[in-house]
gemmi code that builds the backbone of each chain (N, CA, C; Angstrom):
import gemmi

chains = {
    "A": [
        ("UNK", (14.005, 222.992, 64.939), (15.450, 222.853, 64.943), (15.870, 221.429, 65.271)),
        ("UNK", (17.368, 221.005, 65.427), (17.860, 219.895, 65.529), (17.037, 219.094, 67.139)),
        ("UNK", (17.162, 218.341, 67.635), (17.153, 217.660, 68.822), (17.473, 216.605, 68.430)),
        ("UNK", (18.073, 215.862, 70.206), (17.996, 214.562, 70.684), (17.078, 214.072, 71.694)),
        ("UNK", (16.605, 213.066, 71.332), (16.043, 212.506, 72.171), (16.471, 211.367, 72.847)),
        ("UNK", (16.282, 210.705, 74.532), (16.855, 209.672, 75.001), (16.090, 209.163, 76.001)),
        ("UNK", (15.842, 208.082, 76.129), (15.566, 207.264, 77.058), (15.498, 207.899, 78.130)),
        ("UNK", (14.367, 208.445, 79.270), (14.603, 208.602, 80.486), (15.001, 207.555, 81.658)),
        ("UNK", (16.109, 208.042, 82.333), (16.313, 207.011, 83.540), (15.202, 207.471, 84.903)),
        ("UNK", (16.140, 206.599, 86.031), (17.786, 206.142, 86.026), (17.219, 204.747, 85.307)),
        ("UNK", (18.568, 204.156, 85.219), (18.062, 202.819, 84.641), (19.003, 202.097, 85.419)),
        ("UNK", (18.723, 200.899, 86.013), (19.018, 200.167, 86.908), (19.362, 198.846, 86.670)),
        ("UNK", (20.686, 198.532, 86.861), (20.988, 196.945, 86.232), (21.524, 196.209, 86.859)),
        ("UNK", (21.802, 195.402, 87.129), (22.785, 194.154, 88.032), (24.144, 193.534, 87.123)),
        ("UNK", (25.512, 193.645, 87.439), (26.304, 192.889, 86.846), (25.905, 192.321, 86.154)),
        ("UNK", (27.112, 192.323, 84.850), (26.622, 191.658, 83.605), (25.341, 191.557, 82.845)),
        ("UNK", (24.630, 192.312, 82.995), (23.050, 192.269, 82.510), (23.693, 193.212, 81.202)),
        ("UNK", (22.583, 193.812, 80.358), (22.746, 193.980, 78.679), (22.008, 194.989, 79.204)),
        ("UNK", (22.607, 196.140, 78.474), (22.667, 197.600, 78.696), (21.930, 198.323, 77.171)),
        ("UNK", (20.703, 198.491, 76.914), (20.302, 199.418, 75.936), (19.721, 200.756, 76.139)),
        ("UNK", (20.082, 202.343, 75.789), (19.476, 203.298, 75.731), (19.537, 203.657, 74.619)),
        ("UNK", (18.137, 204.294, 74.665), (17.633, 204.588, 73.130), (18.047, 206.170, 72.929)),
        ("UNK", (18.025, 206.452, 71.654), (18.505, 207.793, 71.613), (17.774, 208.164, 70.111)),
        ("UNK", (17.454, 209.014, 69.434), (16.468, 209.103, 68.232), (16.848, 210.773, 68.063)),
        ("UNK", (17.114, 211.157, 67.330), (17.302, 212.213, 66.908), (16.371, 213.339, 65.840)),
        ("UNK", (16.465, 214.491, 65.461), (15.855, 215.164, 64.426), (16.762, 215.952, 64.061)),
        ("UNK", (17.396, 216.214, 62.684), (18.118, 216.777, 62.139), (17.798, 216.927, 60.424)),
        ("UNK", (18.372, 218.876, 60.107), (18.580, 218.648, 58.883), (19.853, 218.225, 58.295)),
        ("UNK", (19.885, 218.065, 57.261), (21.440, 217.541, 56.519), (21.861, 216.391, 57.403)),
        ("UNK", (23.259, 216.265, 57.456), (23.515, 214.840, 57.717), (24.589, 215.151, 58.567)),
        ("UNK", (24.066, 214.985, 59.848), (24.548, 214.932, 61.209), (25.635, 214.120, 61.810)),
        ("UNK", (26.885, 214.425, 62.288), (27.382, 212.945, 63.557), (27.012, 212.928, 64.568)),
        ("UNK", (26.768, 211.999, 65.463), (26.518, 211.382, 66.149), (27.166, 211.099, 67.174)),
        ("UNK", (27.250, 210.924, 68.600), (28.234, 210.903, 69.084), (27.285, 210.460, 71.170)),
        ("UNK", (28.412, 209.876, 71.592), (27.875, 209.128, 72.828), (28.550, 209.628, 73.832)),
        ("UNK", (28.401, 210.636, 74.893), (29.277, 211.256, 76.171), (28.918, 210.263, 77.456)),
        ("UNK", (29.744, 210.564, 78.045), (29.690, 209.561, 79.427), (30.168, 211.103, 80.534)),
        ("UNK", (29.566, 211.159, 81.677), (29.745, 211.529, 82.350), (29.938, 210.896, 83.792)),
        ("UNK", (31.052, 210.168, 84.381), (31.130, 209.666, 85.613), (31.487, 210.430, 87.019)),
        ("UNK", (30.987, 210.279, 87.808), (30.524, 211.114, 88.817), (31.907, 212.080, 89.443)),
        ("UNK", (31.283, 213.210, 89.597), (32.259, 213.768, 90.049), (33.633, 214.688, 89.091)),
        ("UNK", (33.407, 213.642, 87.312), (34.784, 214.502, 86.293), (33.679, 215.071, 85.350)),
        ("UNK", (34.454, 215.594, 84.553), (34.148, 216.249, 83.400), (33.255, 214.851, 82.207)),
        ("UNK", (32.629, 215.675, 81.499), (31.944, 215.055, 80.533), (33.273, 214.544, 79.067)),
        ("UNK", (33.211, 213.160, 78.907), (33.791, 212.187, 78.264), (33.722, 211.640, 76.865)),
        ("UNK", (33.714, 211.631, 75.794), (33.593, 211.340, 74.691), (33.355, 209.526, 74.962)),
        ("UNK", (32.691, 208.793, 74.210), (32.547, 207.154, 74.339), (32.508, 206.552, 73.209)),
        ("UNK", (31.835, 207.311, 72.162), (32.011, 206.721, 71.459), (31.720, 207.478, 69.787)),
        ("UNK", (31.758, 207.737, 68.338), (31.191, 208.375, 67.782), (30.888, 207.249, 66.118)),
        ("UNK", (30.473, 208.489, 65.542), (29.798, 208.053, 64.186), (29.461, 209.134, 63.333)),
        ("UNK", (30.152, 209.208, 61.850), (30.228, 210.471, 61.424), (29.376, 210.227, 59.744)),
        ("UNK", (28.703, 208.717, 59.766), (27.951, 208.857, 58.478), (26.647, 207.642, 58.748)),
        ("UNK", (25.766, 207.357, 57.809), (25.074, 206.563, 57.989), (25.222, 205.112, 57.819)),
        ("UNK", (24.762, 204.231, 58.677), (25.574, 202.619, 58.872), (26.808, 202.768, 59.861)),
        ("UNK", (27.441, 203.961, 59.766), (28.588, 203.746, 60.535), (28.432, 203.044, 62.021)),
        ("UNK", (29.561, 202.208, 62.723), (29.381, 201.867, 64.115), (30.800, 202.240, 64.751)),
        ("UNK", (29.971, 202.783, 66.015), (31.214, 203.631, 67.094), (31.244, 202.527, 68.041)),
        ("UNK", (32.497, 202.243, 68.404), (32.660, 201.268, 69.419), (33.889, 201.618, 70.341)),
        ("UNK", (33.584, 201.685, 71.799), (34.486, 201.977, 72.638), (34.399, 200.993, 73.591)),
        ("UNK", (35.121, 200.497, 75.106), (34.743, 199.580, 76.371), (33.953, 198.871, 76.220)),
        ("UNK", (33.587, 198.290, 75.443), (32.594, 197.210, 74.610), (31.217, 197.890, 74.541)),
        ("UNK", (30.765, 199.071, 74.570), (29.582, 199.988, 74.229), (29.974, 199.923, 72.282)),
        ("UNK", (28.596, 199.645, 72.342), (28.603, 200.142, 70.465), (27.248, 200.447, 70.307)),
        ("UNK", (27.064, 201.413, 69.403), (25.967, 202.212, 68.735), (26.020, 202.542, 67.144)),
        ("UNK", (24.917, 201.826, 66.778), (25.233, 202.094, 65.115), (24.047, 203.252, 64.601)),
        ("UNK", (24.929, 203.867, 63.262), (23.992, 205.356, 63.129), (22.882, 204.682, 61.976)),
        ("UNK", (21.853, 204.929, 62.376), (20.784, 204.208, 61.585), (19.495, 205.524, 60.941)),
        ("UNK", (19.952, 206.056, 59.743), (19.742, 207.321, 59.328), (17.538, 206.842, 59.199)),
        ("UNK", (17.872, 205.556, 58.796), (16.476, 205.110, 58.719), (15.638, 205.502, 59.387)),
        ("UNK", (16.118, 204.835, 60.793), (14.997, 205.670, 62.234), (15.493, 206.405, 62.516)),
        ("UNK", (16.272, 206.957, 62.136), (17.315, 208.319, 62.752), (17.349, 207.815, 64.549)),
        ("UNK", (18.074, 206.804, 64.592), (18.669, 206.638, 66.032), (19.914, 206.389, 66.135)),
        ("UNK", (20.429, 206.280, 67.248), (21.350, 205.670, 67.175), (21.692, 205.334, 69.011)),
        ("UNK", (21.338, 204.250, 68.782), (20.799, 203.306, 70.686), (22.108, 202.802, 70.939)),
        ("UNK", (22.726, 203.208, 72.135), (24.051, 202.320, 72.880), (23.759, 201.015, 73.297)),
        ("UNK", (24.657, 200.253, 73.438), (24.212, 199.005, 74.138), (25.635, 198.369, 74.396)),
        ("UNK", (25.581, 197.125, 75.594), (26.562, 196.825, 76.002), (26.100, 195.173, 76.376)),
        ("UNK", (27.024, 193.800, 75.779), (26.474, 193.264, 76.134), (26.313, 192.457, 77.728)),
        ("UNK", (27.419, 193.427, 78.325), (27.558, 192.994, 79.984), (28.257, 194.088, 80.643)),
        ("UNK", (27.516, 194.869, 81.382), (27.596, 195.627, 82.057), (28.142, 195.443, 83.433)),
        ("UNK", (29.461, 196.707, 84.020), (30.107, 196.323, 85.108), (29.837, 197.317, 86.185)),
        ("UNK", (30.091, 197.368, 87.302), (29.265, 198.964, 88.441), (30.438, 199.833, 87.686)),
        ("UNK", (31.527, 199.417, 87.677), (32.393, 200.891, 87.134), (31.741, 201.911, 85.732)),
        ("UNK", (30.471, 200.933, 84.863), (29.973, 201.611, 84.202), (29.029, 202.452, 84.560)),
        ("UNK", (28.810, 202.577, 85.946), (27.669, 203.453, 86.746), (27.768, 205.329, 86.187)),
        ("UNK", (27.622, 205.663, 85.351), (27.550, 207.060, 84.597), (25.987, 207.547, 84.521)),
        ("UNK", (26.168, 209.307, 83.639), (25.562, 209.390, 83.142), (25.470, 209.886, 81.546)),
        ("UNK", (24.665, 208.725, 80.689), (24.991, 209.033, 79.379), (24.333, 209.882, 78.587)),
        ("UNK", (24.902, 210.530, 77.711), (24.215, 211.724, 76.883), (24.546, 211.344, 75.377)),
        ("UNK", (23.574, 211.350, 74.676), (23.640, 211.718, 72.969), (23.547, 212.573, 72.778)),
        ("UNK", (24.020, 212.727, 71.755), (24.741, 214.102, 71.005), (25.009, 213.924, 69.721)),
        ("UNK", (23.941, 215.387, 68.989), (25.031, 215.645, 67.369), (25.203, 216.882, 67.186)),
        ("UNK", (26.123, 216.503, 66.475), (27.095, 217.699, 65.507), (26.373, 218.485, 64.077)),
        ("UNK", (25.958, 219.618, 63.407), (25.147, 219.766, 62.786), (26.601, 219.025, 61.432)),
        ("UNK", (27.823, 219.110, 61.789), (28.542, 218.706, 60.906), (28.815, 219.661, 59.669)),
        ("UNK", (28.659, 221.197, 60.030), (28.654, 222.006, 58.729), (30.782, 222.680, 59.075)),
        ("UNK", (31.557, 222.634, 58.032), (32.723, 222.897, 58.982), (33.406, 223.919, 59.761)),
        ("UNK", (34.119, 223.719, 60.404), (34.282, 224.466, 61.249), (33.568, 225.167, 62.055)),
        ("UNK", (33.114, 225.834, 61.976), (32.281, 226.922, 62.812), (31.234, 226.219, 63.929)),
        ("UNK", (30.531, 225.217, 63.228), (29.736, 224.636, 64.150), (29.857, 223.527, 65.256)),
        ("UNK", (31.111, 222.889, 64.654), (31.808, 221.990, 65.342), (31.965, 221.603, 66.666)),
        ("UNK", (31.788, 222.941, 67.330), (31.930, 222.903, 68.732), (30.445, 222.575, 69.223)),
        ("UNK", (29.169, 223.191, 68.309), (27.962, 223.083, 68.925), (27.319, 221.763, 68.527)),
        ("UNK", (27.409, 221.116, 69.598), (26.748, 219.849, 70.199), (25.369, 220.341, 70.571)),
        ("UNK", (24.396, 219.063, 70.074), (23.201, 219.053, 70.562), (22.917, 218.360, 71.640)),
        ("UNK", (22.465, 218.367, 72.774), (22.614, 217.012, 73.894), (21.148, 216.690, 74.256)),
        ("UNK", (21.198, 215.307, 74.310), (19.838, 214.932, 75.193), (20.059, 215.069, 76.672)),
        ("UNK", (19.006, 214.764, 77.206), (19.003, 215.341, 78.603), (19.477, 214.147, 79.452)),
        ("UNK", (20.269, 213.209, 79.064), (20.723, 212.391, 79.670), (20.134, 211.253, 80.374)),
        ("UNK", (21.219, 209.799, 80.458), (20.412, 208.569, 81.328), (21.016, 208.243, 82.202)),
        ("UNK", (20.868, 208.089, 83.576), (21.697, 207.685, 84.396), (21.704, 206.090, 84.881)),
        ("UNK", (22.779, 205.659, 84.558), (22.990, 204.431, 84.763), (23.317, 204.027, 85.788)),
        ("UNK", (22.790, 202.961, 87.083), (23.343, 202.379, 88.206), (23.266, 201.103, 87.818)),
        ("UNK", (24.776, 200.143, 88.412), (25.181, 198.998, 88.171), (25.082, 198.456, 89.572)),
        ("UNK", (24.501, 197.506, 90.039), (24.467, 196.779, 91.358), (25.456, 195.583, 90.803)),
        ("UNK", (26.301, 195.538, 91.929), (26.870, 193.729, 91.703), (26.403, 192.937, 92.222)),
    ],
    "B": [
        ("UNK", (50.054, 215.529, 79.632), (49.392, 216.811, 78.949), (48.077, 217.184, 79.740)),
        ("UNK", (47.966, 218.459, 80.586), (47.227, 218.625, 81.187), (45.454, 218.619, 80.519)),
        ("UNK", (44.891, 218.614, 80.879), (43.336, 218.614, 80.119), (42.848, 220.230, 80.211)),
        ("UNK", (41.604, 220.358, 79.845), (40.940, 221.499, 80.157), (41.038, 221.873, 81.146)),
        ("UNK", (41.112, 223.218, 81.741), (41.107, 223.118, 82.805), (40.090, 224.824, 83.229)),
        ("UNK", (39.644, 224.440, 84.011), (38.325, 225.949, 84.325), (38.081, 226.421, 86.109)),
        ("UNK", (38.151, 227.826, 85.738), (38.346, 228.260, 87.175), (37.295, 229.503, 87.100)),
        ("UNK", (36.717, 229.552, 88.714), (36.785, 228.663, 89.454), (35.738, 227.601, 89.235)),
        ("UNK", (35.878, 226.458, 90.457), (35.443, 225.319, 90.321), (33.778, 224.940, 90.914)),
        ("UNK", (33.934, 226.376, 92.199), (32.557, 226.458, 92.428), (32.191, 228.407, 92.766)),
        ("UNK", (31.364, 228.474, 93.193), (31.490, 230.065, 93.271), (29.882, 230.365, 93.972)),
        ("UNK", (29.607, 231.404, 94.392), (28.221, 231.469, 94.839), (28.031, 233.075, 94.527)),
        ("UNK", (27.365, 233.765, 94.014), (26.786, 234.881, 93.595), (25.545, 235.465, 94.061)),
        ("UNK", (25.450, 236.753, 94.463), (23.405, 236.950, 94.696), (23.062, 237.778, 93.240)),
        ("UNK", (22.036, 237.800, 92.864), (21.418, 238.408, 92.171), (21.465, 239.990, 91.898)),
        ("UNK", (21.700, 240.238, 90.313), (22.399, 241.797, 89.513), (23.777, 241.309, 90.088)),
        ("UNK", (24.812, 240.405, 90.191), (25.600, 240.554, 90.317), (26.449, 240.030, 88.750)),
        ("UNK", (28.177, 240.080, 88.908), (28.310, 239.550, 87.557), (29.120, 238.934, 87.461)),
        ("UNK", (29.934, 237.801, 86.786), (30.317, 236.685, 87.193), (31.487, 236.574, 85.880)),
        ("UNK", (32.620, 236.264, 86.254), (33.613, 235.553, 84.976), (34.397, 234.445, 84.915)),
        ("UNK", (34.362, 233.880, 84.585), (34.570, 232.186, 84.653), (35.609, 232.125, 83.299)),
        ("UNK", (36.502, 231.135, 83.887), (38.038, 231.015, 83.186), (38.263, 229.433, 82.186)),
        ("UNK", (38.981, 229.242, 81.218), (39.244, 228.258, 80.357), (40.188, 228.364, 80.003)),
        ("UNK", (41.181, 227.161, 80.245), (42.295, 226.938, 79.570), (42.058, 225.749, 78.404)),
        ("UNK", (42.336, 225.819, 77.688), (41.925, 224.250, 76.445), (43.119, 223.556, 76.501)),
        ("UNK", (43.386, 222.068, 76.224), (44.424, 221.165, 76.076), (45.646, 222.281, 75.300)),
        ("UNK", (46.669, 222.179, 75.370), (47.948, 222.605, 74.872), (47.672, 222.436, 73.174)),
        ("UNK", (47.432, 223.311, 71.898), (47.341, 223.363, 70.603), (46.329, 222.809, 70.137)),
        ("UNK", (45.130, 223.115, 71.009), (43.621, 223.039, 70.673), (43.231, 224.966, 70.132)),
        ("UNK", (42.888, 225.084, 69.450), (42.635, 226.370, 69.023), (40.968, 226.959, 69.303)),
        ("UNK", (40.119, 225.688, 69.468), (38.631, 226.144, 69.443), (38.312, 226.014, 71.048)),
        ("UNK", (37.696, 227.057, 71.505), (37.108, 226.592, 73.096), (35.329, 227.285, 72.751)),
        ("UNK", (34.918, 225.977, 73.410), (33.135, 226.192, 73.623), (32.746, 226.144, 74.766)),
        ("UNK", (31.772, 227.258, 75.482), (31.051, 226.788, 76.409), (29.467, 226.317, 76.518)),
        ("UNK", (29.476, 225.821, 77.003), (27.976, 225.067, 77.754), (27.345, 225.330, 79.318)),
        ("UNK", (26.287, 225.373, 79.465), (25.661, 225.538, 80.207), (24.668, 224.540, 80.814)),
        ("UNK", (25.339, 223.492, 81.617), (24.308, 222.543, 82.069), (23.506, 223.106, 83.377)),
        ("UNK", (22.499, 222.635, 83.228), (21.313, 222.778, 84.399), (20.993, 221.574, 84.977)),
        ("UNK", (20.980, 221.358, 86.158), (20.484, 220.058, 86.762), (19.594, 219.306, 86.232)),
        ("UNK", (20.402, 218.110, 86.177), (19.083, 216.900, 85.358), (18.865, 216.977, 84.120)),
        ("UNK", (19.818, 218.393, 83.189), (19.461, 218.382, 81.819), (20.765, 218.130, 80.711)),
        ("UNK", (20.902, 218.089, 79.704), (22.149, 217.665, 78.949), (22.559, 219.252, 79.031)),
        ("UNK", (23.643, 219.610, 78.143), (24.639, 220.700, 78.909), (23.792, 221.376, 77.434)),
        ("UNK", (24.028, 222.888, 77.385), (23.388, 223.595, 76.063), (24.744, 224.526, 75.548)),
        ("UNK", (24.518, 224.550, 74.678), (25.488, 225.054, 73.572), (25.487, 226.771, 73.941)),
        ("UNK", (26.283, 227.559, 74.186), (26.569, 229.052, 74.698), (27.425, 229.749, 73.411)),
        ("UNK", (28.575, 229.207, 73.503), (29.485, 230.091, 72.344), (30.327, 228.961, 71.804)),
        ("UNK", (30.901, 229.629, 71.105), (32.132, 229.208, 70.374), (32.906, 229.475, 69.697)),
        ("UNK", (34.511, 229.776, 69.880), (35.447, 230.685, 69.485), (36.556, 229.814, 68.848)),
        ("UNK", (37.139, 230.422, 67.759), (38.174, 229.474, 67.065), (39.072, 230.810, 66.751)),
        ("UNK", (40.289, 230.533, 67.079), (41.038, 231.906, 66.545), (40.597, 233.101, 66.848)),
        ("UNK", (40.570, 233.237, 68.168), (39.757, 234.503, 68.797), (38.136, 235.015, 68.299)),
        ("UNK", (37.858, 234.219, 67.520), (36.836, 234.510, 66.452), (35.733, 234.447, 66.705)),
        ("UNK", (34.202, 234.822, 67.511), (33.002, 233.845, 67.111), (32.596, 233.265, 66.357)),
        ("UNK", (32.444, 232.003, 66.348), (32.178, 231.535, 65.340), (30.847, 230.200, 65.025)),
        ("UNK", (30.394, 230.787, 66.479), (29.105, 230.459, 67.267), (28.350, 230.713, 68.127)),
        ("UNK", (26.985, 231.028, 68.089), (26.116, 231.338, 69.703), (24.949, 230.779, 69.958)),
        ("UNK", (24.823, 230.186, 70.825), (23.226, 229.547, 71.263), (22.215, 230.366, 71.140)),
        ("UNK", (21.215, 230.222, 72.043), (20.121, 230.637, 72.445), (19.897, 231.011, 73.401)),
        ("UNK", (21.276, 232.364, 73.664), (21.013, 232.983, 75.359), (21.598, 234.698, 75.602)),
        ("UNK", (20.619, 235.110, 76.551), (20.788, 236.725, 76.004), (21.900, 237.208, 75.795)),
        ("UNK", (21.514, 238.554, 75.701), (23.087, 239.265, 75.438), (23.352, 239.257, 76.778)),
        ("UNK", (23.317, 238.816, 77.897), (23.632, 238.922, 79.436), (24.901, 238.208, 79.309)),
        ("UNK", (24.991, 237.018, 78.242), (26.098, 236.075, 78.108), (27.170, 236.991, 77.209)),
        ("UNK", (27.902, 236.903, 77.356), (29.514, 237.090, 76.589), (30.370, 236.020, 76.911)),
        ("UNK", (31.113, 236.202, 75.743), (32.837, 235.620, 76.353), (33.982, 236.657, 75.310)),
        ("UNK", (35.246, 235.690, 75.154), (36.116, 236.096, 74.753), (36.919, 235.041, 74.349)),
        ("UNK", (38.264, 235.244, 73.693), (39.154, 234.207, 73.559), (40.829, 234.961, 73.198)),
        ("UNK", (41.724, 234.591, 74.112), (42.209, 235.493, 74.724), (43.830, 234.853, 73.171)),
        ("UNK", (44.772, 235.458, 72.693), (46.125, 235.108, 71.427), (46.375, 233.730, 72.356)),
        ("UNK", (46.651, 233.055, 73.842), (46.864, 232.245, 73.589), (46.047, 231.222, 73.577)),
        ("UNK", (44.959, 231.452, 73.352), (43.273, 230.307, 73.467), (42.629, 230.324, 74.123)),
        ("UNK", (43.068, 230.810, 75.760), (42.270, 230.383, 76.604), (41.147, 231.603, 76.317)),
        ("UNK", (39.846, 231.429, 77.325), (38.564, 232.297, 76.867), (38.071, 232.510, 78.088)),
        ("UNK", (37.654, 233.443, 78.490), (36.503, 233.835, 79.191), (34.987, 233.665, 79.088)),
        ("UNK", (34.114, 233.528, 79.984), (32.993, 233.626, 79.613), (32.022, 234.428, 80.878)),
        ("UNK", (31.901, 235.761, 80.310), (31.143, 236.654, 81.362), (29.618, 237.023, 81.611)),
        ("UNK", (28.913, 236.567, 82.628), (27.587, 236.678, 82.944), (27.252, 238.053, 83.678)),
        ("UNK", (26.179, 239.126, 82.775), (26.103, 240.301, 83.897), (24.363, 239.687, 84.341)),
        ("UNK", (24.305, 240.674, 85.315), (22.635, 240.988, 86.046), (22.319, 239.331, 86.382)),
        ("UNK", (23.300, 239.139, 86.904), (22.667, 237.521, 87.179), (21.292, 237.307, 87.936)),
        ("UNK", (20.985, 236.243, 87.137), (19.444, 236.010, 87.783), (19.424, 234.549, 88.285)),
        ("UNK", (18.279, 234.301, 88.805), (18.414, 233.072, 90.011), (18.683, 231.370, 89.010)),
        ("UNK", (17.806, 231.503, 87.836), (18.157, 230.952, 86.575), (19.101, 230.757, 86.186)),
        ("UNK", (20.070, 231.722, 86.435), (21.831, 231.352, 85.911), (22.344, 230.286, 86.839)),
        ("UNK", (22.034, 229.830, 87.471), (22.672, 228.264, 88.449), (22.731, 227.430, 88.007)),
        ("UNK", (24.077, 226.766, 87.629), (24.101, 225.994, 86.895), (25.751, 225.906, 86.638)),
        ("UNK", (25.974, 224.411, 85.933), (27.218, 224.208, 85.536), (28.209, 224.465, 84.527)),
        ("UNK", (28.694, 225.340, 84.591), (29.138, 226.052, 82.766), (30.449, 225.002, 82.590)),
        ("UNK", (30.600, 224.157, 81.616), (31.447, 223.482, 81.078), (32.236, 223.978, 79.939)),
        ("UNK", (33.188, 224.364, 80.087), (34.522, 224.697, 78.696), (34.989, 223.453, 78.159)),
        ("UNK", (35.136, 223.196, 77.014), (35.559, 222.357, 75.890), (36.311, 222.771, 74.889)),
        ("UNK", (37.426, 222.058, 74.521), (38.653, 222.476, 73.360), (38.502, 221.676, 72.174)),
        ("UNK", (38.454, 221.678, 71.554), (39.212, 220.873, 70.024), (39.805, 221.419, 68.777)),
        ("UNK", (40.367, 220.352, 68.381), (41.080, 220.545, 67.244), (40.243, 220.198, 66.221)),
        ("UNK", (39.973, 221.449, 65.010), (39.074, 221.658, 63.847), (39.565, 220.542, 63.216)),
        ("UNK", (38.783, 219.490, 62.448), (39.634, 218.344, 61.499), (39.216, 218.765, 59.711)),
        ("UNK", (39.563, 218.246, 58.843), (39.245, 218.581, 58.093), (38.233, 218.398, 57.053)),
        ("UNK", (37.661, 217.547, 58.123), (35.971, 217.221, 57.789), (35.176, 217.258, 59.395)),
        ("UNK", (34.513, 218.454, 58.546), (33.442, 218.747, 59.909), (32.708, 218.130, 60.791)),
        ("UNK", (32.401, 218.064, 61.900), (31.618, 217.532, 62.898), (32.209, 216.729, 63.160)),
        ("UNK", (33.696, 216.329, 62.767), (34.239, 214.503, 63.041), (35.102, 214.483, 64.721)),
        ("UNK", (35.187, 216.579, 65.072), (36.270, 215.838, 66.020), (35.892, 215.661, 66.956)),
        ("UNK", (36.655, 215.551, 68.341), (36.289, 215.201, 69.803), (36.494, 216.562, 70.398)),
        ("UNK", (34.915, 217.208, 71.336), (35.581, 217.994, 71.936), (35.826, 217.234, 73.535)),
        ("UNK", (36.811, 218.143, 74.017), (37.138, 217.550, 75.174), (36.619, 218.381, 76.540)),
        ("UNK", (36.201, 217.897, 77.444), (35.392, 218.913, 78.734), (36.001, 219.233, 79.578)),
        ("UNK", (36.381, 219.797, 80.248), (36.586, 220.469, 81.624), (35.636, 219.943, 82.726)),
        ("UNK", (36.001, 219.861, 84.126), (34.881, 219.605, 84.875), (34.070, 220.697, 85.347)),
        ("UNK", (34.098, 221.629, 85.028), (33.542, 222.930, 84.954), (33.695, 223.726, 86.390)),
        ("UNK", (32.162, 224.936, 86.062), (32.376, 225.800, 87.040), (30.965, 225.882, 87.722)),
        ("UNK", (30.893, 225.343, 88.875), (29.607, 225.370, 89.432), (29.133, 226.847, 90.047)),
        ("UNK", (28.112, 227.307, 89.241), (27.721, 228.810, 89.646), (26.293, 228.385, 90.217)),
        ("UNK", (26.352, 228.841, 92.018), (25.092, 229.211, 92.358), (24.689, 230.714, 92.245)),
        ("UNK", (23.324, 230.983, 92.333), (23.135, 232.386, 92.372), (22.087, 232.443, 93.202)),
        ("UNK", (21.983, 233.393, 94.048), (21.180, 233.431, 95.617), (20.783, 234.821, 95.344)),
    ],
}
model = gemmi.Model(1)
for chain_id, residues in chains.items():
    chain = gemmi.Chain(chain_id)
    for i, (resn, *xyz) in enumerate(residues, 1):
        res = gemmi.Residue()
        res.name, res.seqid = resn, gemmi.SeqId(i, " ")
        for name, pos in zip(("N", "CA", "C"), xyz):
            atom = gemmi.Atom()
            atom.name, atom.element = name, gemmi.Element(name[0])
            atom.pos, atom.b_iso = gemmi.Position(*pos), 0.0
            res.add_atom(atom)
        chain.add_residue(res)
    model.add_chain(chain)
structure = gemmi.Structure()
structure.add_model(model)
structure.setup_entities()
């Protein structure tokens, strides 16, 4: 069946340092893509998405492009702040309509700590 | 505009007991999904209702139900709980677009179920 796969954390960075997690997927047909943020304590967050191949999702200066080639699609940031201290999840959509829409696939998440 | 919103927020249960957990979706969101996160893991796909409808189910026994009530909001009921059911059930709303997999669902901060 479908999966995501992601980078295990935590992953640990210092102000302004360059932020990459990998994320690689397996899917049939042609999937979106999509980047959750979970910051401590709220509900899980939408960040960023991508609904074809080449496409790039860009939110808070995070961007991830859908690269059907390696079937990944890796976040990155090129300066990271502590308020970005989350935890991030990839995610797809099998993209068939309606019905499935709601069912998200999730990786098991990366947790990000930002030291200043 | 209020967000998702899910009750209750934490709860504690012992075992064969049975449990119902509440969802309201954003104001003229028609689809509500739940999920089931487990510590340390990405959240897993449970149901999904559009127009009172199923119109989705994971990979979890018939112990799981829900519902979805004329004005959206949904239930989601756990019987014979087992020590395994601990965990964070997250409700999510969206609006169906008219190309599949494109929309945002939105989360709730969920319902923390221990079971003892």
């Amino acid at each position: 069946g479908d999966s995501v796969t992601q980078m295990e954390g935590p992953v640990t960075l210092s102000e302004e340092a360059f932020l990459t997690i990998n994320c690689t997927y397996t899917a049939t047909g042609y999937p979106s893509l999509f980047w959750y943020v979970q910051y401590p304590g709220e509900g899980l967050q939408l960040l960023l998405k991508a609904t074809k191949a080449d496409d790039k999702g860009s939110n808070k200066g995070f961007e991830a492009t859908y690269r059907k080639e390696t079937t990944s699609f890796h976040l990155e940031k090129g300066s990271v702040q502590v308020s970005d201290s989350a935890v991030y999840f990839c995610a797809l959509s099998e993209g068939n309509y309606g019905g499935s829409q709601g069912n998200l696939i999730f990786g098991k998440g990366t947790k990000l700590s930002v030291k200043p | 505009d209020a967000g998702v919103t899910q009750s209750p927020t934490h709860l504690i249960k012992t075992r064969g007991q049975h449990v119902t957990l509440r969802c309201s979706p954003i104001s003229g969101h028609k689809s509500v999904s739940w999920y089931q996160q487990v510590l340390g893991q990405g959240p897993q796909f449970i149901f999904q209702y559009y127009e009172k409808e199923e119109r989705g189910r994971g990979n979890f026994p018939d112990r799981f139900s829900a519902r979805q009530f004329p004005n959206y909001s949904s239930e989601l009921n756990v019987n014979a709980l087992l020590l395994g059911d601990s965990a964070l059930y997250l409700c999510a709303s969206s609006l169906l677009s008219g190309r599949a997999g494109t929309g945002e669902l939105f989360f709730g901060e969920g319902s923390r179920l221990t079971v003892l």
